[in-house]
C-alpha positions as CSV (number, residue, x, y, z in Angstrom):
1,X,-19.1,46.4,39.8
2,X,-16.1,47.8,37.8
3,X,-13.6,46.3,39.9
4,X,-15.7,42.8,39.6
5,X,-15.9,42.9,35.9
6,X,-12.2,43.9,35.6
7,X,-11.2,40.7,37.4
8,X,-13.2,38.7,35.4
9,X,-11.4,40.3,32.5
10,X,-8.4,39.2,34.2
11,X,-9.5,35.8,35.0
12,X,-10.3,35.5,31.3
13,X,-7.1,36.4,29.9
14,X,-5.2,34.2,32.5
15,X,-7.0,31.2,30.9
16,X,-6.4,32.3,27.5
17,X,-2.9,32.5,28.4
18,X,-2.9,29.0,30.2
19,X,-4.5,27.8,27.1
20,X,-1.9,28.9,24.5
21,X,0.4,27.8,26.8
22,X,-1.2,24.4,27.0
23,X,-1.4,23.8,23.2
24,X,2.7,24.7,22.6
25,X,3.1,21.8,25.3
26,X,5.8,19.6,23.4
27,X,4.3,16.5,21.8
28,X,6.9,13.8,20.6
29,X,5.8,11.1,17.4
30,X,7.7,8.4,15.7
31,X,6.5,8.7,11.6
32,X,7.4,5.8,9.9
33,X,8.6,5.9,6.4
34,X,9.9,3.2,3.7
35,X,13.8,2.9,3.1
36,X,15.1,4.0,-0.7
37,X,13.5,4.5,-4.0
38,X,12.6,8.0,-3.2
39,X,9.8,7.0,-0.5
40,X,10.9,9.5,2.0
41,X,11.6,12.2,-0.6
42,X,7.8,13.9,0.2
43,X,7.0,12.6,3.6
44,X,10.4,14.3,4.7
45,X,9.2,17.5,3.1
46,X,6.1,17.4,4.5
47,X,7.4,16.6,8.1
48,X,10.3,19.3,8.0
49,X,7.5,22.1,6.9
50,X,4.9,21.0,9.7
51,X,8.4,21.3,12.0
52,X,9.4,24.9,11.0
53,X,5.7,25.7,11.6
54,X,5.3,23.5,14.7
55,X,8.7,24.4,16.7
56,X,6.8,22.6,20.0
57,X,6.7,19.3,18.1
58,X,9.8,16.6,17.9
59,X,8.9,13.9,15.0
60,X,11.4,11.0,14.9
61,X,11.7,9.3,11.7
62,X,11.6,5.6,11.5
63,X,12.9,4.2,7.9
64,X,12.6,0.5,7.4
65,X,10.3,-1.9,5.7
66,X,7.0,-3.4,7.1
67,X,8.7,-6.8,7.4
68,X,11.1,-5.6,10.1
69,X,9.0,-3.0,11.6
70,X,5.7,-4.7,12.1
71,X,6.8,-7.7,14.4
72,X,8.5,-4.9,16.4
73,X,5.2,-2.5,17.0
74,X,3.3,-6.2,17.6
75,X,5.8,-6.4,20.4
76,X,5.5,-2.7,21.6
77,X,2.2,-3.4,21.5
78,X,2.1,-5.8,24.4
79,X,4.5,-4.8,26.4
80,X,3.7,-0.7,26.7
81,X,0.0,-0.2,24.6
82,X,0.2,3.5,25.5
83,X,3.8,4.1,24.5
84,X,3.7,2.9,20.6
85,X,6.9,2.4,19.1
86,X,5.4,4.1,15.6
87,X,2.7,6.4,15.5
88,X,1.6,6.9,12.1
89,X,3.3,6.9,8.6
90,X,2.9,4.2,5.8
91,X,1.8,0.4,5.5
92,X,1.1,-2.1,2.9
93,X,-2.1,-4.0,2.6
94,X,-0.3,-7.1,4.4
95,X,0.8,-5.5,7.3
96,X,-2.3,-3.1,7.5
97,X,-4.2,-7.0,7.3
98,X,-2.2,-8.1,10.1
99,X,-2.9,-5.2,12.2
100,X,-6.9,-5.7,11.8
101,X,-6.4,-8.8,13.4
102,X,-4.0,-7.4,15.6
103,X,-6.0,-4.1,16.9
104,X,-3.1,-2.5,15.4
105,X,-4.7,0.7,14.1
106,X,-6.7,3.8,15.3
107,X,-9.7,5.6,13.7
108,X,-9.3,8.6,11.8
109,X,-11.1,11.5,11.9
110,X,-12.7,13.1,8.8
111,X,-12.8,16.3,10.6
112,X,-9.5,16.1,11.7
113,X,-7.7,14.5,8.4
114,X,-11.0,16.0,5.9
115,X,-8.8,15.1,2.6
116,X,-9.7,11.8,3.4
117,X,-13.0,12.7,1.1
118,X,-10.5,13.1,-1.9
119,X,-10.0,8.9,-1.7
120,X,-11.1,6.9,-5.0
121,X,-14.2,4.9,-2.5
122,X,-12.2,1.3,-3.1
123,X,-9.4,2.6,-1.3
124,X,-11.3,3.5,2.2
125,X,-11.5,1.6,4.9
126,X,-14.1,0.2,7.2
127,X,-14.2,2.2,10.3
128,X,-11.9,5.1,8.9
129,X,-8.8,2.6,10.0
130,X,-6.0,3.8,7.6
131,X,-6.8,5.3,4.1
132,X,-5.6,4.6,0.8
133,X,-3.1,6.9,-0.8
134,X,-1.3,5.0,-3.5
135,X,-1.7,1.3,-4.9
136,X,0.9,-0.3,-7.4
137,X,-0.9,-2.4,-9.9
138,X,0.0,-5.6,-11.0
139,X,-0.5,-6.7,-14.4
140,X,1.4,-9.0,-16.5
141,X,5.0,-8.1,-17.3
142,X,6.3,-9.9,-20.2
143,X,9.6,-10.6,-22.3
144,X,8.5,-8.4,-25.5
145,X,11.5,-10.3,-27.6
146,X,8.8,-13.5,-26.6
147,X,6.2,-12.1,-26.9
148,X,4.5,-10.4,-30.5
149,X,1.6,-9.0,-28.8
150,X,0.6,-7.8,-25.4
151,X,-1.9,-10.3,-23.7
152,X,-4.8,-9.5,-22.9
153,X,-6.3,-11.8,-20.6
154,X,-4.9,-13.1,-16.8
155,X,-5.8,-16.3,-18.6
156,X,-2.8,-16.4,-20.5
157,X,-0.8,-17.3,-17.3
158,X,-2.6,-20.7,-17.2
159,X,-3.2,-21.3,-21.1
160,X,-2.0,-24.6,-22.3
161,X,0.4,-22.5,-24.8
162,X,2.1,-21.3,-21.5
163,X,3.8,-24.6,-20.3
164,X,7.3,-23.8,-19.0
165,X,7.0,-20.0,-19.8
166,X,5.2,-18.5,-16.5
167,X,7.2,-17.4,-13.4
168,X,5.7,-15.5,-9.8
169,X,6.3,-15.2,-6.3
170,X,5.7,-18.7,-4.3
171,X,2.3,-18.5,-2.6
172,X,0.8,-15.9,-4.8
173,X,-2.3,-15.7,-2.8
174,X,-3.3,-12.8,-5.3
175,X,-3.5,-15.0,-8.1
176,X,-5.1,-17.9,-7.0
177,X,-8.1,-15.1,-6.3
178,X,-7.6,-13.7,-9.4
179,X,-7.7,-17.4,-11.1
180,X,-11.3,-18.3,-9.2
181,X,-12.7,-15.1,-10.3
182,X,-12.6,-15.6,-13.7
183,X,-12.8,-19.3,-13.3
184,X,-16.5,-19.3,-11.5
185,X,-15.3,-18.5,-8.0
186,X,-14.0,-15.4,-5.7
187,X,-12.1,-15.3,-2.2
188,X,-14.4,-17.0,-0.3
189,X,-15.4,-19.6,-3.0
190,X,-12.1,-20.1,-4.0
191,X,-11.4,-24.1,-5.6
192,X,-11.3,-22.9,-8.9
193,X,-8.5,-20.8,-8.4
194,X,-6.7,-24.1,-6.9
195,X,-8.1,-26.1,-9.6
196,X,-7.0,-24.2,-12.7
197,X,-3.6,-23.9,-11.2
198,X,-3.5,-27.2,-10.7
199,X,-4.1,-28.7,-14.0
200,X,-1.6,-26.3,-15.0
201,X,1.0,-26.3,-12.6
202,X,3.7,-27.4,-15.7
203,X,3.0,-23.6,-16.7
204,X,5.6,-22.7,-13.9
205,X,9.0,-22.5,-15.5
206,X,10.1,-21.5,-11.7
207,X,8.2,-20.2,-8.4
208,X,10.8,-17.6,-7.0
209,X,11.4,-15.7,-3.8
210,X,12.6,-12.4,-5.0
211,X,12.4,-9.6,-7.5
212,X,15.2,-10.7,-8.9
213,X,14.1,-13.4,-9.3
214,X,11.4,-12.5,-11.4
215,X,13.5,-10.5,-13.3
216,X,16.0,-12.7,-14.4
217,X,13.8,-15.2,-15.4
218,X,11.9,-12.9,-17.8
219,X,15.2,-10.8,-19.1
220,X,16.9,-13.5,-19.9
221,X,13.8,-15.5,-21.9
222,X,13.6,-18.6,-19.5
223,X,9.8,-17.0,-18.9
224,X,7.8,-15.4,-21.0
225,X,5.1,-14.2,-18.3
226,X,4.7,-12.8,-14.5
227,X,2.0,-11.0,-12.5
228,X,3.7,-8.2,-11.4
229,X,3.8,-4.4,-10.1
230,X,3.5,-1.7,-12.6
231,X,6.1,0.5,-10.3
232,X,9.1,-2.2,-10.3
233,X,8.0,-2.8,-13.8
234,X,8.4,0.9,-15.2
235,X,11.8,1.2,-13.1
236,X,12.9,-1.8,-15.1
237,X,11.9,-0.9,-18.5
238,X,12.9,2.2,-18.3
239,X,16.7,0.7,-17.4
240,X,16.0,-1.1,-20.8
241,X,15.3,-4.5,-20.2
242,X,13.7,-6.4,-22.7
243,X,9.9,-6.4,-20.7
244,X,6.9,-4.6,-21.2
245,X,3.7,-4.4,-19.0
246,X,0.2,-5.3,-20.1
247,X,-3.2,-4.6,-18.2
248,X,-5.4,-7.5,-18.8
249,X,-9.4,-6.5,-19.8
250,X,-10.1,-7.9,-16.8
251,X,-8.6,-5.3,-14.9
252,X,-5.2,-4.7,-13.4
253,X,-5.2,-6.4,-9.2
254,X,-4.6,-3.1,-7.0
255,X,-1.9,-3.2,-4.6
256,X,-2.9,-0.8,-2.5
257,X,-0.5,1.3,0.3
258,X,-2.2,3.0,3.2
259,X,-1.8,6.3,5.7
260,X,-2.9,5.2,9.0
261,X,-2.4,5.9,13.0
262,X,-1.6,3.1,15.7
263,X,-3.3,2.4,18.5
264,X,-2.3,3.9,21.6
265,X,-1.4,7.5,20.9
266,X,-3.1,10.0,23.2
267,X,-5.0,13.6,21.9
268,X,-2.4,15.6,21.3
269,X,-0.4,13.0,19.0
270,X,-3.5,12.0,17.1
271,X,-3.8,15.6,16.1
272,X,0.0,15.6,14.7
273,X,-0.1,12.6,13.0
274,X,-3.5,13.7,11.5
275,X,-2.5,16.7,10.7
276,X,0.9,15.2,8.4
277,X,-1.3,12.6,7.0
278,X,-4.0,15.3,5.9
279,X,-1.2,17.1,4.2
280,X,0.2,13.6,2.5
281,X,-3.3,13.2,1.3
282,X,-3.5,16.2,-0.6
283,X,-3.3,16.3,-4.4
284,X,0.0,18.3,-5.0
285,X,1.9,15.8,-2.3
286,X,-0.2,12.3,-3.5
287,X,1.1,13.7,-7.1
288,X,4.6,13.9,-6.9
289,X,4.9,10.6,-4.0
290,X,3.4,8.8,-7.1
291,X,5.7,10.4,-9.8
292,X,8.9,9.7,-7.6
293,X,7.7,6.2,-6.4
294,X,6.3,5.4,-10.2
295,X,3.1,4.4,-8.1
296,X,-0.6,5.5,-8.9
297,X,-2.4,8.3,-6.5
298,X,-5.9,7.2,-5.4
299,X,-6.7,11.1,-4.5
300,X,-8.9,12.5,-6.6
301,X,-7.5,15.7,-8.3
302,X,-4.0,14.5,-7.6
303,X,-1.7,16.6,-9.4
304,X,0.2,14.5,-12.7
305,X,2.7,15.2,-15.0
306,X,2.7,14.4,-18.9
307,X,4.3,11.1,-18.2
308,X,1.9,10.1,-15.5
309,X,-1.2,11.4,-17.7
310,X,0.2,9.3,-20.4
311,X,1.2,5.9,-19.3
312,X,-1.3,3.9,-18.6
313,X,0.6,2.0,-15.6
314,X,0.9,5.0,-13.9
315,X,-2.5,7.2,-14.3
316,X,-5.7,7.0,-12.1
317,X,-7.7,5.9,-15.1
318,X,-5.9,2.3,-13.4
319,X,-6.6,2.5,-10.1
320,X,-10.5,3.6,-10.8
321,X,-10.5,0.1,-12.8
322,X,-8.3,-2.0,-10.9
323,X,-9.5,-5.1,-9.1
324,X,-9.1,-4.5,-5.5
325,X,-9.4,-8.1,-3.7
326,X,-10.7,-9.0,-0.2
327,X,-7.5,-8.9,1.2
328,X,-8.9,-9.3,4.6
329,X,-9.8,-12.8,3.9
330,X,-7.2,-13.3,2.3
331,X,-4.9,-13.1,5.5
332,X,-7.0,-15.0,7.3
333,X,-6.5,-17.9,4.8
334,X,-3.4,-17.3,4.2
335,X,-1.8,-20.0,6.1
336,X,-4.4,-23.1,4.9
337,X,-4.2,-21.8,1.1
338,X,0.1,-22.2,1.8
339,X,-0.7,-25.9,2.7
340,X,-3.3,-26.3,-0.3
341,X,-0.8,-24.7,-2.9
342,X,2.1,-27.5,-1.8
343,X,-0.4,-30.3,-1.5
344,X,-2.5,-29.4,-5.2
345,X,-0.5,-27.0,-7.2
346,X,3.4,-27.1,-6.6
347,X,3.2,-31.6,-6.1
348,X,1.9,-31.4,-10.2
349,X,5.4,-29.5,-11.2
350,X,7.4,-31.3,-13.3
């Protein structure tokens, strides 16, 4: 009886041991991260502490921009679906759009990533696919030399008193929502938005392509008014360019940017990748990614300085109150609105 226990003893330690053993096995991720303005400054610290702790795990870091990288995991995609070329890190709400459509992303697991519960509820996402963790808001950044006194409405972009002194990005889809909300529509009912722009497409002083764009249009007084990001528009005031940013009472629009997984990665990569986003989502790391980025945490108890606290582009306060659009229907219409805005709205310039 001795000797039979005793082996069983033995029997249980051998699969204890063949169990540690099994989880050091060496797991290998790609974390993707965005290139410059100090967006890889926490991730990086994140990933080289889970490394020191982790010696068994080999994270590659992939630094780009969504608008390279995407088309390049679609492609990965259907060629090797098990072999991802990224297996977690960062997305905008465009790319994370695309990849709905796309079966792009994997579910996370509350009990695996639990800080996900510290999310502001506007930022989740249906199914657990991605989660917010920062949002830039875009308000209305104007040339303060121009302009006597902040506005306080979106309506000020298509006001009669605006002809000639409003500049954006070309196929804003954002505000054409953001005109049929406050004109009697939404997304989905969206032919106000087309029709206030249209009776006032002679706002447009210019419809640009590029941040600079924007900002050389409103530094140098050619435009008085933009929708744009509070994040590019702190770095630029604070360069001391003639601009200030306003929130409109209607609310500022949320840009939000999103944690999520891909598709395609097996057990033991899920659990890395859940186990860095976890550790992104929690309020000392969302803190300082949002004091280095000039973006807004959307973690509850996310951890602010003085400068944070007190500018209102940059505190919470704006992302509890932001307007966070359907940007899933958005996408989808995307390509028809394009066509509507040349036909209705950019044929009325003059």
């Amino acid at each position: 009886m001795r000797r039979l226990a005793a082996i069983a003893l033995t029997l249980m330690g051998s699969a204890a041991t063949i169990g540690a053993l099994h989880a050091q096995e060496p797991v290998e991720i790609t974390f993707f991260i965005w290139a410059g303005s100090n967006q890889g400054v926490v991730p990086m610290e994140v990933i080289e502490a889970y490394k020191a702790a982790h010696p068994e795990v080999t994270i590659n870091i992939l630094e780009s921009n969504n608008a390279i990288t995407y088309p390049k995991m679609v492609a990965a995609k259907r060629t090797t679906p098990d072999d991802p070329l990224v297996h977690c890190g960062f997305f905008n709400v465009d790319s994370m759009t695309k990849g709905d459509a796309d079966g792009m992303w994997s579910t996370m697991d509350p009990a695996l990533v639990p800080n996900m519960e510290k999310v502001l509820p506007g930022f989740r996402r249906a199914g657990d696919k991605g989660i917010g963790y920062q949002m830039s808001a875009i308000g209305i950044l104007y040339n303060k030399d121009k302009v006597s006194e902040p506005p306080k409405s979106w309506s000020v972009m298509w006001s009669p008193e605006s002809k000639g002194k409003v500049t954006m990005f070309d196929y804003d889809t954002r505000m054409i929502a953001m005109a049929a909300r406050l004109n009697g529509g939404d997304e989905v009912n969206i032919d106000p938005g087309f029709k206030v722009w249209s009776e006032h497409a002679e706002n447009f002083r210019a419809l640009v392509d590029s941040n600079d764009g924007v900002k050389n249009l409103l530094v140098s007084g050619d435009a008085w008014y933009a929708p744009w990001f509070s994040s590019l528009a702190t770095v630029w005031i604070n360069e001391g360019a003639p601009l200030a940013f306003a929130v409109p009472e209607e609310g500022a629009i949320a840009f939000p940017i999103y944690l999520t997984i891909v598709n395609g990665v097996t057990e033991a990569e899920k659990k890395v990748c859940s186990d860095l986003l976890n550790t992104m989502l929690d309020p000392v790391h969302a803190g300082k990614y949002g004091q280095l980025t000039n973006s807004i945490p959307v973690v509850e108890g996310a951890e602010m300085t003085d400068e944070q606290r007190k500018n209102p582009a940059l505190n919470i306060e704006m992302a509890e109150k932001s307007v966070v659009l359907d940007f899933g229907h958005i996408g989808r219409m995307t390509p028809e609105w394009r066509q509507r805005w040349d036909r209705e709205v950019k044929f009325n310039m003059r």
